[in-house]
N, C-alpha and C positions, 0 to 999 in steps of 0.2 A: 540540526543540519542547516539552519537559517531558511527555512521555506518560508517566501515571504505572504503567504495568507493561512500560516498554521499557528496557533499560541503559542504552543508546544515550543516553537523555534524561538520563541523570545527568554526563557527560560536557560538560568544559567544550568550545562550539565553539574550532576552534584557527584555522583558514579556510575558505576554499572551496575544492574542485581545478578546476583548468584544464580546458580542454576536451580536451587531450592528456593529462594524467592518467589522468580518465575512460576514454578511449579505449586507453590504455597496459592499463589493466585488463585486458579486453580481449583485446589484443595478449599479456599473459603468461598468462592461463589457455587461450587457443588454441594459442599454443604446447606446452602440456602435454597437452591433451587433441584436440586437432583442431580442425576448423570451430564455430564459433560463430553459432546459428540463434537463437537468440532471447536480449534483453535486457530483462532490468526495471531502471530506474531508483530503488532504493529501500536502505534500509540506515542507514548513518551521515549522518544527516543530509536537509534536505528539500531535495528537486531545483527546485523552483519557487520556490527563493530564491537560488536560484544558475542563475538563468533562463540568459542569455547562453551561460556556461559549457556548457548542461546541451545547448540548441539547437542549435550547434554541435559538439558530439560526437557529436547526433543526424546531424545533415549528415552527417558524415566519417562513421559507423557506417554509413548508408545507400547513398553514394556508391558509383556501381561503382567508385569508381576510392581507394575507402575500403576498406570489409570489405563494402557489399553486402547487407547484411541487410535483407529487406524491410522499408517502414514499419510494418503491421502486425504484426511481430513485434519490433517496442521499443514499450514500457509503461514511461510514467513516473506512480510510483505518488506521492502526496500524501496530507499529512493534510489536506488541505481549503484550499489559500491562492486565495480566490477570485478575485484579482485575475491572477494567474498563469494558472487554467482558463482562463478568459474571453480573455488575451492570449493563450494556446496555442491556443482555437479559431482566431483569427483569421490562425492563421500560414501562410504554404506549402505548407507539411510538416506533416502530424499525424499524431505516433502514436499510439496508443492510449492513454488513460487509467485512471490503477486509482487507488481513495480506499477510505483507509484511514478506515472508520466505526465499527465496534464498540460502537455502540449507538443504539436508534430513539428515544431522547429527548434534548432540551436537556441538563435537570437531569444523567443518568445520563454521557452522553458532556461533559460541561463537567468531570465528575468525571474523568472519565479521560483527557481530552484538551485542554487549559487554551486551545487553539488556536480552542475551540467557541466561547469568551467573544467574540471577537473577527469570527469566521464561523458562527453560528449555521447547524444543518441545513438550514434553510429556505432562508437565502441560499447554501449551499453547492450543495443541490439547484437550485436556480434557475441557477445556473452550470453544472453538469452538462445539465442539459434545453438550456443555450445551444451549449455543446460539443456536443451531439448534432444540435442544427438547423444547423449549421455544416458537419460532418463524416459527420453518419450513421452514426456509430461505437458499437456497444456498449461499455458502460463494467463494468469490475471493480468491487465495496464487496468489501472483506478487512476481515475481521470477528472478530476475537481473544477464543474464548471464556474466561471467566472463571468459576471454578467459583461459584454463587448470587448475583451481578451482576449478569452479563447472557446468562446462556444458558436463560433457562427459556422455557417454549413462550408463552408469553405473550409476551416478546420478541420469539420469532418472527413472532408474527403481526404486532405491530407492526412489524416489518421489513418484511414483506411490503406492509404498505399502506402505507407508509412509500415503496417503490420500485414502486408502482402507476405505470403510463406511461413508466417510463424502460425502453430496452432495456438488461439488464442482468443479469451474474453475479454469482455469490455464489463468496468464495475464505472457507471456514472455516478460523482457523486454532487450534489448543488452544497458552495461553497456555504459555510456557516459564520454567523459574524464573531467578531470577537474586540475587545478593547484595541485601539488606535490601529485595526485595518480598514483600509479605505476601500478595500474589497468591496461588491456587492454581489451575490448570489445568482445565478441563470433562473429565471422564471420557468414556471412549470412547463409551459408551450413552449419555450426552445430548449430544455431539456427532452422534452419529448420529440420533437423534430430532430434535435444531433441523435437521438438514438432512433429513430427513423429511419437516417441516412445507414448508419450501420450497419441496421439489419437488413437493409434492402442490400446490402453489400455481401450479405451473407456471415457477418458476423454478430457472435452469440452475446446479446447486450443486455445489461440488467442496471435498474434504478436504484441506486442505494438508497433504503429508508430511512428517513429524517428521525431520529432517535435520540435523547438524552440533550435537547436545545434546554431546557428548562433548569436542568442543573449543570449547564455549560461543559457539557460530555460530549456533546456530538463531535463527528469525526471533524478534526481542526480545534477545536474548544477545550483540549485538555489545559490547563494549567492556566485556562483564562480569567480564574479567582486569582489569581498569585499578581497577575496585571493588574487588576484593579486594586488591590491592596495596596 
């Protein structure tokens, strides 16, 4: 989707996986580890353009006669493809939703997310409050700070009125490096100040842990060997 501080986005698409791909996933990190309770839909690539695919793995994930995992614990995360929320409200089956925002303006998030050009905040908000009248579901914003971007407290606050009337969390995540991003990452003290401001707001904020930097997994870092190559 060209996110310009994700690897992932430098990466030509090759296709889409199947719904038993997906689901093979799955099947091989439970075999290593054990039961499998909770799924996010997120990573290489956007899940609501591989609708069908993605619905279907949701079925078969859920299914007793699948793996069983309850609805509320699969989150398919998006950068915002409106036409896709608004057909996931309307479906059978909903899981929960998570949207990846990482900033409270046009101007700033069109900068970093070229996907805004086309679904501007408004109409992606507008989608989300539809998801909610449909399902009753709190929704995720994952929010990828950026060292003097977009983490100053000023952001914050515009965040917050921003997601005035939605029920809704906050997933901060401190950006990760990766080959030729000029990026730099929000230090730990103003990660923890922007989620300061939020919960004095009354919103429910959580620190994403820094996981898998070492073998260039962290969230942002997928396909950041294929860069260097």
């Amino acid at each position: 989707m060209g996110c310009k501080f994700c690897a992932t986005a430098r990466v030509k698409l090759r296709r889409n996986l199947t719904a038993a791909e997906i689901v093979d996933q799955v099947n091989i990190v439970q075999s290593d580890t054990g039961r499998i309770s909770n799924v996010v839909y997120m990573g290489m690539g956007e899940p609501l353009l591989n609708y069908n695919n993605v619905l279907k793995s949701v079925r078969i994930l859920n299914h007793p006669a699948g793996k069983n995992i309850g609805i509320r614990h699969l989150t398919i995360s998006t950068c915002g493809i409106v036409p896709g929320i608004k057909k996931l409200a309307n479906e059978d089956i909903q899981p929960r939703l998570a949207v990846s925002l990482n900033a409270p303006t046009d101007s700033l998030r069109t900068k970093l997310m070229p996907i805004n050009a086309k679904y501007p905040i408004a109409e992606l908000l507008k989608a989300v409050r539809f998801y909610q009248e449909k399902t009753d579901q709190r929704v995720t914003f994952e929010y990828v700070l950026i060292k003097e971007l977009n983490d100053s407290a000023e952001h914050a606050r515009m965040l917050i009125k921003l997601l005035s009337g939605i029920m809704r969390n906050v997933n901060l995540i401190e950006h990760n490096p990766h080959p030729g991003c000029g990026f730099v990452g929000s230090d730990n003290k103003r990660i923890k100040q922007f989620a300061s401001i939020l919960e004095r707001a009354g919103i429910e904020t959580t620190i994403r842990f820094r996981m898998g930097r070492g073998i260039k997994a962290a969230c942002g870092q997928l396909g950041a060997d294929t860069l260097d190559d």
